[in-house]
C-alpha positions as CSV (number, residue, x, y, z in Angstrom):
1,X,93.2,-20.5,-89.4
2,X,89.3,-20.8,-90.4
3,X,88.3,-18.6,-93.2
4,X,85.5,-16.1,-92.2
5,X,82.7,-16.7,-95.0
6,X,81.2,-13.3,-96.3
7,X,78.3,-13.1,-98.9
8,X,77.4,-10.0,-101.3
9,X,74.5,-9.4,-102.4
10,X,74.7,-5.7,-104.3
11,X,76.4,-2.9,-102.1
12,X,75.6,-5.5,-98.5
13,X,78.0,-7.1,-96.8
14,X,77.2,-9.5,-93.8
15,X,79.5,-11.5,-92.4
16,X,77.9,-14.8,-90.8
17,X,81.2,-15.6,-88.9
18,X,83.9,-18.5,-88.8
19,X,81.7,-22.2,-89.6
20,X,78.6,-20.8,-89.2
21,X,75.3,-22.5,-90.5
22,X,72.7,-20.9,-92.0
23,X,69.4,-20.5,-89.6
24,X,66.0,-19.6,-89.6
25,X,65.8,-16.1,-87.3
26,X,62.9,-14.8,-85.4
27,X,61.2,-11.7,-85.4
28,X,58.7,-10.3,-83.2
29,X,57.9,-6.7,-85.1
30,X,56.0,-3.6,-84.8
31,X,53.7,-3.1,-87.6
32,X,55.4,0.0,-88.5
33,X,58.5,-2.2,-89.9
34,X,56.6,-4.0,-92.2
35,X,57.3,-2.2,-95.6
36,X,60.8,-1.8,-94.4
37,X,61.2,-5.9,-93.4
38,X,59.2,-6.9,-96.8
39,X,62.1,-5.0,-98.9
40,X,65.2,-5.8,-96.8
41,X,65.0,-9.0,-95.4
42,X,65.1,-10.4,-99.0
43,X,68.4,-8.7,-99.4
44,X,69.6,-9.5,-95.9
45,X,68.7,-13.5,-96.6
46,X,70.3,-13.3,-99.8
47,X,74.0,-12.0,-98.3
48,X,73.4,-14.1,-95.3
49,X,72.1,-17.6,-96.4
50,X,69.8,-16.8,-93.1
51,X,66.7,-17.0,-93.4
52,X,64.0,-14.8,-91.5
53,X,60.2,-15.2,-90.5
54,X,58.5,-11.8,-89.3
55,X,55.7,-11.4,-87.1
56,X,53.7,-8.2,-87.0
57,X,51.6,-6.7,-84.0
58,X,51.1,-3.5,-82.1
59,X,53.6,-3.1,-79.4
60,X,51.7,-3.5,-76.6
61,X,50.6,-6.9,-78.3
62,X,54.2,-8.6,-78.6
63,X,55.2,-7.2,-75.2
64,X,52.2,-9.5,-73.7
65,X,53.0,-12.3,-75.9
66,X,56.8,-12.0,-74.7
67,X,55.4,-11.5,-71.2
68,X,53.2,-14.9,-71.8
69,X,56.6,-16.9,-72.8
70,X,56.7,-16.2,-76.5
71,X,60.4,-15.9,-77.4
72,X,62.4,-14.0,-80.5
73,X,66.1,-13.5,-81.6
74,X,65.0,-10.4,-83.2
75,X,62.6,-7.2,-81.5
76,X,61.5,-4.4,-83.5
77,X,59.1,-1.8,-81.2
78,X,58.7,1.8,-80.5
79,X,61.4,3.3,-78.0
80,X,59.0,2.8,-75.0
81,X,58.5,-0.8,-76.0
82,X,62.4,-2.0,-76.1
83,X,63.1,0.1,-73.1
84,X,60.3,-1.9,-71.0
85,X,61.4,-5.0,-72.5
86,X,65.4,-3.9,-71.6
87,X,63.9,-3.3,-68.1
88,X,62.5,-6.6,-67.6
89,X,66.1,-8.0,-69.0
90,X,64.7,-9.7,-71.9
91,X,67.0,-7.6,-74.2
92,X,71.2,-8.2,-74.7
93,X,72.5,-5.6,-73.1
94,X,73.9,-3.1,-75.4
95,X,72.3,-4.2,-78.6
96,X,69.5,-1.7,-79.1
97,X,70.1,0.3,-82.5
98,X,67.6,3.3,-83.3
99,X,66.3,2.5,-86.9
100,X,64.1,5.9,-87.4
101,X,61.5,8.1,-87.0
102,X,58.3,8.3,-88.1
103,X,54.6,9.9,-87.4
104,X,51.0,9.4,-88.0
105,X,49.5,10.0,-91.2
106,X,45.8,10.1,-93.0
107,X,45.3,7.2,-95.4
108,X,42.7,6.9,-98.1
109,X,41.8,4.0,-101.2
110,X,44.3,4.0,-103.8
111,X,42.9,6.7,-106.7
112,X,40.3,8.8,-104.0
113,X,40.0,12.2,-103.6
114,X,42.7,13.4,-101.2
115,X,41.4,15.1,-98.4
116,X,42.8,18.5,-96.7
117,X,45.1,17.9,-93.5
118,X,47.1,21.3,-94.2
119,X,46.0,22.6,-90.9
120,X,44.8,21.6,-88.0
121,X,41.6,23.2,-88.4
122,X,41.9,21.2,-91.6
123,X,42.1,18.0,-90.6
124,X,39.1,18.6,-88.2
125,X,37.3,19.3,-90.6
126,X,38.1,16.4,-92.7
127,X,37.6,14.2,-89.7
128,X,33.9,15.7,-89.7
129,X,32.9,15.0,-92.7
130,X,34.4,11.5,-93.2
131,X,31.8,9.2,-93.7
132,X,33.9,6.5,-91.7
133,X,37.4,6.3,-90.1
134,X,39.6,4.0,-88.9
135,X,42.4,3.3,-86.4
136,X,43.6,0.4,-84.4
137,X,42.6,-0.2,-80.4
138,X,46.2,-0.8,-79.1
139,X,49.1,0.0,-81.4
140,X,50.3,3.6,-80.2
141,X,48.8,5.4,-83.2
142,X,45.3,4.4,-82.2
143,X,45.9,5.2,-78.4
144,X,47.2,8.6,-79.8
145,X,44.5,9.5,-82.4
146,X,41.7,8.1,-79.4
147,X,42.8,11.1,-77.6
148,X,43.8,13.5,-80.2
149,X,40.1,13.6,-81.2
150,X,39.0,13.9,-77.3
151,X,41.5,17.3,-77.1
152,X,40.2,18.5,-80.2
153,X,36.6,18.5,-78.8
154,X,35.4,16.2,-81.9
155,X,35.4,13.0,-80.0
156,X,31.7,12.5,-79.3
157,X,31.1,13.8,-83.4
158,X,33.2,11.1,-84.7
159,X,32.4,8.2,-82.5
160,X,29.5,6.9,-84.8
161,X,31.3,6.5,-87.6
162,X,34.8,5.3,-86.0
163,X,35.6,1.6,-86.7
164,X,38.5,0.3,-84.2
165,X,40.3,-2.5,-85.7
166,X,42.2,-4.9,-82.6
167,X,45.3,-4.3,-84.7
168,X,46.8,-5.2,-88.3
169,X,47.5,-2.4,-90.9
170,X,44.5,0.0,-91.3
171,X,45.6,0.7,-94.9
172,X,44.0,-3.0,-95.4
173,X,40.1,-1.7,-94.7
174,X,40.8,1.3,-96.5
175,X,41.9,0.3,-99.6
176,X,38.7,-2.5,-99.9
177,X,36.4,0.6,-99.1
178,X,35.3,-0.6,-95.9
179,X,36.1,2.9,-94.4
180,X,36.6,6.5,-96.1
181,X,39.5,7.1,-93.7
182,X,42.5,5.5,-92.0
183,X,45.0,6.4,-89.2
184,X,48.1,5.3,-88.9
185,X,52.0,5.6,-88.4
186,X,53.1,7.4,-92.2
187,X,55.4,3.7,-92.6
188,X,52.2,1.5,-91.5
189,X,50.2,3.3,-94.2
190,X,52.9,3.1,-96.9
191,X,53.1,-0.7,-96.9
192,X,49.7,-1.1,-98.0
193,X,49.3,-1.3,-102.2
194,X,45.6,0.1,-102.6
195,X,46.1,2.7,-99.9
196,X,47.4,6.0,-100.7
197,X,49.0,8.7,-97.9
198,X,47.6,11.7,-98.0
199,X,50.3,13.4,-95.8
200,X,51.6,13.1,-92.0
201,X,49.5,14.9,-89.5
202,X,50.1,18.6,-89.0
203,X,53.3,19.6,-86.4
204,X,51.0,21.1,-83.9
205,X,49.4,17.3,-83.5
206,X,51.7,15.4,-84.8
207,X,53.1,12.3,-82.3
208,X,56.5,10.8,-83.6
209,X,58.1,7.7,-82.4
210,X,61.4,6.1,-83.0
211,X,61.8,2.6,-84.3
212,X,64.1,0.2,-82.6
213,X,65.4,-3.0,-82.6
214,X,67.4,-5.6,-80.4
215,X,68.1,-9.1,-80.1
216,X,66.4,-11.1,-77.7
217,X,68.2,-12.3,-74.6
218,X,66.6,-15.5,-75.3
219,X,67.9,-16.4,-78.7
220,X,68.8,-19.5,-79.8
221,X,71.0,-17.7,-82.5
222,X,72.8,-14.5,-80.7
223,X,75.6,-14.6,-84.0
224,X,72.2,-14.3,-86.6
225,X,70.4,-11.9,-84.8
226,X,73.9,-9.7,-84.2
227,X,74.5,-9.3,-87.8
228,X,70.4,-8.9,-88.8
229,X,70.4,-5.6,-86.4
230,X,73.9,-4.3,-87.8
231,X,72.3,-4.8,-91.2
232,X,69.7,-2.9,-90.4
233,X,71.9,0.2,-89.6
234,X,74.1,-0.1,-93.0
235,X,73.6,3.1,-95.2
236,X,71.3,0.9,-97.9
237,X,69.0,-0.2,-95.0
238,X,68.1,3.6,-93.9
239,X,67.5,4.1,-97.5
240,X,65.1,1.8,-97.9
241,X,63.5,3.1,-94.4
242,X,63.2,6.6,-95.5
243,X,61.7,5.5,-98.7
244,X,59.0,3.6,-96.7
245,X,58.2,5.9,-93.6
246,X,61.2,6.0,-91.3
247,X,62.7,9.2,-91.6
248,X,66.1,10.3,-90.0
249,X,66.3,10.5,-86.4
250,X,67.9,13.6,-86.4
């Protein structure tokens, strides 16, 4: 009988399966994974002898690149995003784990004065006097704050001094000072070093979404991308998530 090789790397575990070679896996992510990918796919690599290569964009952005032929063994998006992507069968059936939860948040540079968000008469207020804000044009924060502002009748007010960024991590312009403010999922914000979270928005506005992931139905290596997603749901990965963003999902 063939031995099943299993590496360690601390408390991990992953088993890479009876003559397995290591391989390079592919993954098409949401931005608001990257903290959490940056601090566990080291680990991951380490017990695996895989190695992974992340790419970041806004939802709506890798479902068009998937829909233009661009392929993955890995998906991290938003529920809504693996759900259309499950719909159009580019997902193994069955293989969609929920990561975590997390919401928008107010980011500014590193060190700044931290602005009240307390309320929601706070945070108009805040929005008001911001000398500049910033949010992306498609990742589902922006779409969300774009109307958050119209509902809280401060739209036309703000729109001077709004920068919308085609996508990326906000935190980036805010910690080089090229705006006062930044929007953004809370896990989005926290993997930015010179950006600091002031706090989540409040309940009453607050829009949550649950990260997900699945392996691709057009994987070249179904075994690698299997054991990536089950590390993902071991006890030390939602750790690491909470620490960065992703809160329970209960």
């Amino acid at each position: 009988m063939r031995s099943r090789a299993r590496f360690h790397a601390g408390s991990v575990s992953v088993d890479r399966g009876p003559g397995a070679s290591a391989v390079e896996i592919k993954v098409l992510s949401s931005g608001a994974a990257t903290a959490v990918l940056a601090n566990l796919v080291p680990e991951f690599e380490r017990a695996s002898g895989h190695k992974v290569s992340a790419a970041y964009a806004s939802t709506n952005r890798i479902i068009g690149r998937i829909q233009d032929g661009e392929t993955a063994d890995v998906v991290i998006l938003n529920g809504p995003g693996i759900e259309e992507l499950i719909k159009q069968g580019r997902i193994v059936p069955g293989s969609r784990v929920d990561l975590g939860r997390t919401g928008l948040g107010i980011a500014v540079r590193k060190g700044a004065v931290k602005p009240d968000i307390s309320s929601v008469e706070a945070l108009k207020q805040t929005l008001i006097d911001a000398r500049s804000i910033a949010h992306t044009a498609t990742g589902a924060s922006g779409v969300y704050f774009a109307g958050l502002i119209e509902r809280l009748g401060i739209a036309e007010k703000l729109r001077p001094r709004i920068k919308v960024i085609p996508g990326g991590l906000v935190g980036e312009i805010v910690a080089k000072g090229e705006v006062e403010i930044g929007v953004q999922m809370v896990s989005e914000i926290l993997a930015v070093p010179g950006a600091e979270l002031v706090g989540p928005l409040p309940p009453e506005v607050q829009s949550t979404t649950v990260l997900c992931a699945a392996v691709f139905s057009g994987t070249r290596h179904p075994g690698a991308a299997h054991a990536l997603v089950r590390f993902l749901t071991t006890p030390a990965a939602a750790r690491v998530m909470r620490d960065k963003g992703l809160g329970p999902l209960a």
